[in-house]
C-alpha positions in Angstrom: -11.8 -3.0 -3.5 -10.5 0.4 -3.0 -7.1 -0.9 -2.0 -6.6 -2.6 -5.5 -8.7 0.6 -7.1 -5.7 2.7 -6.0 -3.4 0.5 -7.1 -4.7 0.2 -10.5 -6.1 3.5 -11.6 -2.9 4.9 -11.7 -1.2 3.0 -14.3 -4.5 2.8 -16.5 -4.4 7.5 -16.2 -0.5 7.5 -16.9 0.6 4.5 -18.5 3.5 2.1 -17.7 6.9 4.8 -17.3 7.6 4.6 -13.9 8.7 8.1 -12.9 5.8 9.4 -14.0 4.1 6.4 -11.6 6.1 6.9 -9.0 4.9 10.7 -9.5 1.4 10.0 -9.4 1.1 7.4 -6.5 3.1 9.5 -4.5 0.5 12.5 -5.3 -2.2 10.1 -4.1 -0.2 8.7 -1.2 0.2 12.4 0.0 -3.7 12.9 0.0 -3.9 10.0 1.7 -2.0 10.9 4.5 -3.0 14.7 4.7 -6.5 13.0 5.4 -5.3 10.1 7.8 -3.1 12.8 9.9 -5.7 15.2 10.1 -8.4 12.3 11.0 -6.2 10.9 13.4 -5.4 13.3 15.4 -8.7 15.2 14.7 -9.9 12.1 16.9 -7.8 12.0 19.6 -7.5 15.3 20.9 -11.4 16.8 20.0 -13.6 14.1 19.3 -12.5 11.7 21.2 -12.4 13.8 24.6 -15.8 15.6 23.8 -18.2 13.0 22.5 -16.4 9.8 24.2 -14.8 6.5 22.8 -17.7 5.2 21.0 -19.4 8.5 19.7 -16.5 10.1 18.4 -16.8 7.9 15.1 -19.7 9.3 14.5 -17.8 11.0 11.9 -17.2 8.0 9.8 -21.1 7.7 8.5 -20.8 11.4 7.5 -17.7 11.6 5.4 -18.7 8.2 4.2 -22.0 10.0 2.9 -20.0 13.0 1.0 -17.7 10.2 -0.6 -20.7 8.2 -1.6 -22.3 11.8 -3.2 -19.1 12.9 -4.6 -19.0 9.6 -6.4 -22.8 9.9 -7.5 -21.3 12.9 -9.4 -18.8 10.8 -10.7 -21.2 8.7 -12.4 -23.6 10.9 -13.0 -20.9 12.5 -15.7 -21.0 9.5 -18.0 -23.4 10.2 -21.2 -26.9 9.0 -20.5 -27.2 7.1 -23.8 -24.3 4.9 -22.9 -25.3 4.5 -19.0 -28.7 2.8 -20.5 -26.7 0.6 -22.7 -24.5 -0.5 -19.8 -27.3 -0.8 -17.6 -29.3 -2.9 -20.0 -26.5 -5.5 -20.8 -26.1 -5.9 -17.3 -26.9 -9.7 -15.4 -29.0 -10.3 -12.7 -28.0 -9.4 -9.5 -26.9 -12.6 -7.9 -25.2 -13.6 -11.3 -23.4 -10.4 -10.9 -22.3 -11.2 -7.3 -21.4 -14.7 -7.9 -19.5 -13.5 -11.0 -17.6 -10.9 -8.7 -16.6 -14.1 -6.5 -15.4 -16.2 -9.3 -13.5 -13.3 -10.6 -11.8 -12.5 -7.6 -10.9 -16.0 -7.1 -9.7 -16.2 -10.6 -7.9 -13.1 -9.7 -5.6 -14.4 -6.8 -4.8 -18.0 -8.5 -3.5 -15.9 -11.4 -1.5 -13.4 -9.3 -0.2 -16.2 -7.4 0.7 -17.8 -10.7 2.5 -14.4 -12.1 4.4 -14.3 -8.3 5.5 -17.6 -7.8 6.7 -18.5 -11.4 9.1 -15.2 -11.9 11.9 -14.8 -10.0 11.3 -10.4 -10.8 8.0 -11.0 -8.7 8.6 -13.8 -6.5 10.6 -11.2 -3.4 6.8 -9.4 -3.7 5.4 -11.6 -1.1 7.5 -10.4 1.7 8.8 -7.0 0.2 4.8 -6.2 -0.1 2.5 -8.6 1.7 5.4 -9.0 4.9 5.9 -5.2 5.3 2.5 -3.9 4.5 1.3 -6.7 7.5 4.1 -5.3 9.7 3.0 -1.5 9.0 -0.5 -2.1 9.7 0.2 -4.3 13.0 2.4 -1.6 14.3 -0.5 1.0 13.7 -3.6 -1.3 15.0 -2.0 -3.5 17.2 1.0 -1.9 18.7 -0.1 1.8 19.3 -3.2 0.3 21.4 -1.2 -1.9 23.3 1.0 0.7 24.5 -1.5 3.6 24.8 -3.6 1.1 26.7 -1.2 -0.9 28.8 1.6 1.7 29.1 0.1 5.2 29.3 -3.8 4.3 30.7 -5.2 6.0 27.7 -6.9 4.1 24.6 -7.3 7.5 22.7 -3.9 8.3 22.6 -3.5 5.4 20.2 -4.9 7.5 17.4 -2.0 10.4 18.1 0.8 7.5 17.9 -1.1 6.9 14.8 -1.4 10.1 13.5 2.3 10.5 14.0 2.9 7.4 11.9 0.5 8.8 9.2 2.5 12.3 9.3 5.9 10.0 9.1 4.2 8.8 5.6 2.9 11.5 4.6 7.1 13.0 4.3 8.0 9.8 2.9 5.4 10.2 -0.3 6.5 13.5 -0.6 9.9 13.1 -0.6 9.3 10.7 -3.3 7.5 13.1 -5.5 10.0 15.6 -5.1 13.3 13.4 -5.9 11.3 10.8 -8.0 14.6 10.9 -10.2 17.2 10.5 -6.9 16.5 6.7 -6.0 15.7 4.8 -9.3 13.9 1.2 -7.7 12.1 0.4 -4.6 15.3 -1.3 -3.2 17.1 1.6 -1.2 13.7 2.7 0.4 12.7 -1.2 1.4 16.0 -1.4 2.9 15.7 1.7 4.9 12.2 0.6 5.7 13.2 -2.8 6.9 16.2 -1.3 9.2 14.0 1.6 10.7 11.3 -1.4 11.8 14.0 -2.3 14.3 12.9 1.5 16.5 10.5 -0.7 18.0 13.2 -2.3 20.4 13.0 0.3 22.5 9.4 -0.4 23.5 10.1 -3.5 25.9 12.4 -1.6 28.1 10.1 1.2 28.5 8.5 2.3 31.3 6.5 5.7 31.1 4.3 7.1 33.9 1.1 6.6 33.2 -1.5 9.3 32.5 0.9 11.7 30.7 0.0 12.4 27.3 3.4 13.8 26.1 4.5 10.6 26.4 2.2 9.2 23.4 4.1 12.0 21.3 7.2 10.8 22.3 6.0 7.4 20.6 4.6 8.8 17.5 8.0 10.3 16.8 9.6 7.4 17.0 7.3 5.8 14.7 7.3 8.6 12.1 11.0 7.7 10.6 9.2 3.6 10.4 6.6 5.4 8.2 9.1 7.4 6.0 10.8 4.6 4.9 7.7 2.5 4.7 5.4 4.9 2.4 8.5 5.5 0.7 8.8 1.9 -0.2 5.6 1.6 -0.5 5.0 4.6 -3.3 8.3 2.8 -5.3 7.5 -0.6 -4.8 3.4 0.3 -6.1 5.2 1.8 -9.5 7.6 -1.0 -9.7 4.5 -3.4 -9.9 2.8 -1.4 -11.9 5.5 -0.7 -14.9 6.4 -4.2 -14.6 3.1 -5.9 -15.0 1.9 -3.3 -17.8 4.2 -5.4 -19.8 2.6 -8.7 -19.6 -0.6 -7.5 -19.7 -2.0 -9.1 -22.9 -0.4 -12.8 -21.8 -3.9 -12.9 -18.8 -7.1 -13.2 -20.1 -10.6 -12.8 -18.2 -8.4 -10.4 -15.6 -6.0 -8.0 -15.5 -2.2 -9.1 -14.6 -2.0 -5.8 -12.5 -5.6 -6.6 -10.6 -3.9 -10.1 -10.1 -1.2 -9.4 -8.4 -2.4 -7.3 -6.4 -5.6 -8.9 -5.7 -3.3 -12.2 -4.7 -0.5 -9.8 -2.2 -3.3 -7.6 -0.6 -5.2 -11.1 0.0 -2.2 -12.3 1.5 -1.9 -9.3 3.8 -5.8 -9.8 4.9 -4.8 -13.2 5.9 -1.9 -13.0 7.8 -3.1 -10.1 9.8 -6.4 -11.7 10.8 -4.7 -14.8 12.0 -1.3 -13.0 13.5 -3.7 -10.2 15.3 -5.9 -12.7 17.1 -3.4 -15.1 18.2 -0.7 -12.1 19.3 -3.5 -10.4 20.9 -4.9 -13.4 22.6 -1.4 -13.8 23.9 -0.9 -9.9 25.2 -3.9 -10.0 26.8 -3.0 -13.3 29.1 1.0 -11.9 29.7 -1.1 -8.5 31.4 -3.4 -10.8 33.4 -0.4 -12.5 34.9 1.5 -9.3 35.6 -1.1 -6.9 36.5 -1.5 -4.9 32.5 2.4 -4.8 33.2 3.2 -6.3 29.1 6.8 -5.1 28.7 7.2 -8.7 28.3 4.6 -9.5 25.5 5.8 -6.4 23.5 9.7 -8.0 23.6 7.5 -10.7 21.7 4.9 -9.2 19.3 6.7 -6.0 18.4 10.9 -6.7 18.8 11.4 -10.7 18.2 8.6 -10.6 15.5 9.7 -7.3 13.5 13.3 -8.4 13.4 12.0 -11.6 11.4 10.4 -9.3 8.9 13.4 -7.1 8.9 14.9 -10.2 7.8 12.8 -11.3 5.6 12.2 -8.4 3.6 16.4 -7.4 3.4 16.3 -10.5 2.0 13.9 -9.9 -0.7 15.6 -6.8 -1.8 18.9 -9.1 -3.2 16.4 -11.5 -4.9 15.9 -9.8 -8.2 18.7 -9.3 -10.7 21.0 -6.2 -10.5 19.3 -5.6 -6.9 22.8 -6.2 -5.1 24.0 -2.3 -5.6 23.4 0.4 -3.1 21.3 2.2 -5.5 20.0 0.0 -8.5 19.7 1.3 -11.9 17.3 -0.9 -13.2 15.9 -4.4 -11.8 15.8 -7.6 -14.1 17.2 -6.1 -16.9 13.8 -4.1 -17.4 14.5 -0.7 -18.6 10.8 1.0 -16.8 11.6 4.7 -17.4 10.1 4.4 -20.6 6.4 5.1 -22.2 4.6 1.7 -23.5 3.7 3.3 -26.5 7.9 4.4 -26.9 8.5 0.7 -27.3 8.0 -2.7 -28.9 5.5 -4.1 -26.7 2.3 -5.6 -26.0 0.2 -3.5 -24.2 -0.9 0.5 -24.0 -3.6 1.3 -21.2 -6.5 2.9 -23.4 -4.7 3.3 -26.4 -4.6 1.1 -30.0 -1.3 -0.8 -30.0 0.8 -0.4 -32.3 4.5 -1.8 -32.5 8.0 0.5 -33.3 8.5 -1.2 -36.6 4.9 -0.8 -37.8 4.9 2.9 -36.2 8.0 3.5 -38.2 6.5 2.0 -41.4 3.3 4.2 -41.2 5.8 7.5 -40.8 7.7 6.6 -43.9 4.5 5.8 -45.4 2.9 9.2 -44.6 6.0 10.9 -45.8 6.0 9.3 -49.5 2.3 10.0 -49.9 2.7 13.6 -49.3 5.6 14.1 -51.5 
C-alpha cells in the first residue's frame, strides 16, 4: 500500500506534465534514500555490533511508532464536521475489508488489461516489474549471500546495501537537477540494464574472509547498478504517471494509475517470492557440497540470471514508438511536457474539467460581457 501510495500521490499534488513529475518523485526518491543510507549503515556499523543480530531492529517498532503519530497529525488536520460525515457513511468492518480485496483484485485485472492491450504499456512488465525484481534480489538476496558466504559476516550485508542505497540516492538527484537533460525513461533503463552486468565479477571473486573493507569494495560496485536503476526508476514512475493521467476517465470503480501499478508491483511480489525461495534453496545446497564455497551458485543466481534481464529489459526500451534514438524526444507520439488542464483532454487531478475549445469560448465570452 505504501508502494502504490508513492506512486500515486504524486500525480494527484502536481498533475500529469512530466517534468514537473519527474521533479517531484525524484524529491521523494531522494528522501527515501537519505533515510535507507543512513538506516543501513546506521545498522551495520552501531547497532548491529552493539545490541547483536536480532536486537539491533529494535529500531524498526520505534520509528514505526513516530510514523504512525506523525500520521495521526495528518489526520487529525481534516475538519471535524467532515471526519464525522466520513466516519458515519462508513461500512462495517469486514464489508470494508472484503471490499478492499475485491478492489484490489479489480485493480490488477484492470492494470493487466491497460498493459497487455497497448503496445505504449505493454514493455512495463519487464522495464518495471523485471528490473525492480532484479534491484531488490541484488539487495536482499545477493549482498547476504556474499557477506555471508564470502566475507563470514551477515552484518556487512546492510553496508553493501547501504552502498546501493547511496548509488540511488545520486541517481534521484541527478534526475532532479537535469530533469530537462534526458527527456524519457529510455537512456536511464538502458544504462540501468548494462550496469546490471557489474555483477560478473562476483563469481571469480575470492576475498579473505573477515575483512570488512572488503564489503565496501562491494557496495561500490553496486552504487553505479543503483544510479542507473533509481534513475530509471524516478523517469520510468513519471512516464506512467503522465501517461495514465490521460486515460483516466476511460476506468471506472479504480483509478487507471492505481491499476497499473497495483498489477506491476503485484507482479514484482510474485516473482520475487517464488525466484528467492527456489535460488536460495539452490545456494544453500551448492555451499553444502563445497564447504560455503558458492562462487559457483553466484555464476548462476547473480551473472547467468541478470544477463537475462539485461536482455529483457534492452529489449523493452525499443518496444514503444520513437524509442529507437539514443535520447528520445517523446514516446508514442504523446507530447507529456504539458499541464492537463493546457490541453484537450479528459482528466485534471482535483480540478473541474474543462476542454480548450470550451475554455476559449468562456474567455471570449467574459471579454464581450465586460465591454
Amino acid at each position: 500500500m505504501v508502494e502504490l501510495i508513492r506512486r500515486v500521490i504524486p500525480r494527484d499534488l502536481v498533475g500529469g506534465n512530466i517534468q514537473k513529475l519527474r521533479r517531484m518523485d525524484s524529491l521523494v526518491h531522494i528522501f527515501y534514500e537519505i533515510s535507507g543510507t543512513a538506516g543501513a549503515f546506521t545498522t551495520a556499523l552501531a547497532l548491529i555490533p552493539h545490541f547483536g543480530n536480532n536486537f539491533s531492529f529494535i529500531i524498526t517498532p520505534i520509528f514505526f511508532a513516530a510514523a504512525s503519530i506523525l500520521w495521526w497529525f495528518i489526520q487529525d488536520g481534516i475538519e471535524r464536521d467532515t471526519r464525522a460525515l466520513v466516519l458515519e457513511s462508513q461500512p462495517s468492518y469486514v464489508r470494508a475489508v472484503a471490499g478492499g480485496f475485491y478492489l484490489f483484485f479489480e485493480s490488477c485485472w484492470t492494470g493487466g488489461k491497460i498493459i497487455f492491450t497497448h503496445r505504449k504499456f505493454i514493455w512495463l512488465l519487464p522495464g518495471y516489474a523485471v528490473a525492480l525484481y532484479g534491484h531488490r534480489y541484488l539487495e536482499n538476496a545477493i549482498a547476504p549471500a556474499v557477506a555471508r558466504r564470502y566475507l563470514g559476516n551477515s552484518a556487512w550485508a546492510q553496508i553493501m546495501v547501504g552502498g546501493s542505497n547511496f548509488g540511488e540516492l545520486l541517481g534521484a538527484l541527478f534526475v532532479f537537477m537535469f530533469t530537462n537533460l534526458v527527456h524519457t525513461p529510455m537512456p536511464w533503463l538502458r544504462i540501468d540494464a548494462l550496469a546490471l552486468l557489474i555483477v560478473w565479477y562476483l563469481p571469480y571473486w575470492h576475498p579473505p574472509k573477515n575483512d570488512v573493507g572488503q564489503a565496501w569494495i562491494v557496495a561500490a560496485t553496486f552504487m553505479p547498478i543503483s544510479f542507473g536503476w533509481a534513475a530509471g526508476d524516478v523517469s520510468l514512475a513519471a512516464y506512467i504517471q503522465a501517461s495514465l493521467a490521460r486515460i483516466e476517465s476511460q476506468t471506472q470503480n479504480v483509478s487507471a494509475l492505481g491499476a497499473v501499478m497495483a498489477f506491476l508491483y503485484s507482479t514484482y511480489i510474485v516473482t520475487y517470492a517464488i525466484a528467492s525461495v527456489c535460488l536460495g534453496t539452490y545456494i544453500d545446497r551448492v555451499s553444502d557440497r563445497n564447504n560455503d564455497e558458492v562462487q559457483s551458485a553466484i555464476f548462476s543466481v547473480a551473472g547467468v540470471q541478470f544477463t537475462v534481464i539485461v536482455v529483457l529489459v534492452m529489449t523493452a526500451t525499443f518496444v514503444p514508438k520513437g524509442a529507437f534514438s539514443l535520447n528520445p524526444k517523446i514516446l508514442s507520439e504523446e507530447d507529456l511536457d504539458t499541464d492537463l488542464e493546457d490541453e484537450d483532454l479528459e482528466y485534471v487531478p482535483g480540478v473541474q474539467v474543462r476542454s480548450k475549445q470550451s475554455h476559449e469560448s468562456h474567455e471570449m465570452s467574459s471579454r464581450a460581457n465586460s465591454s
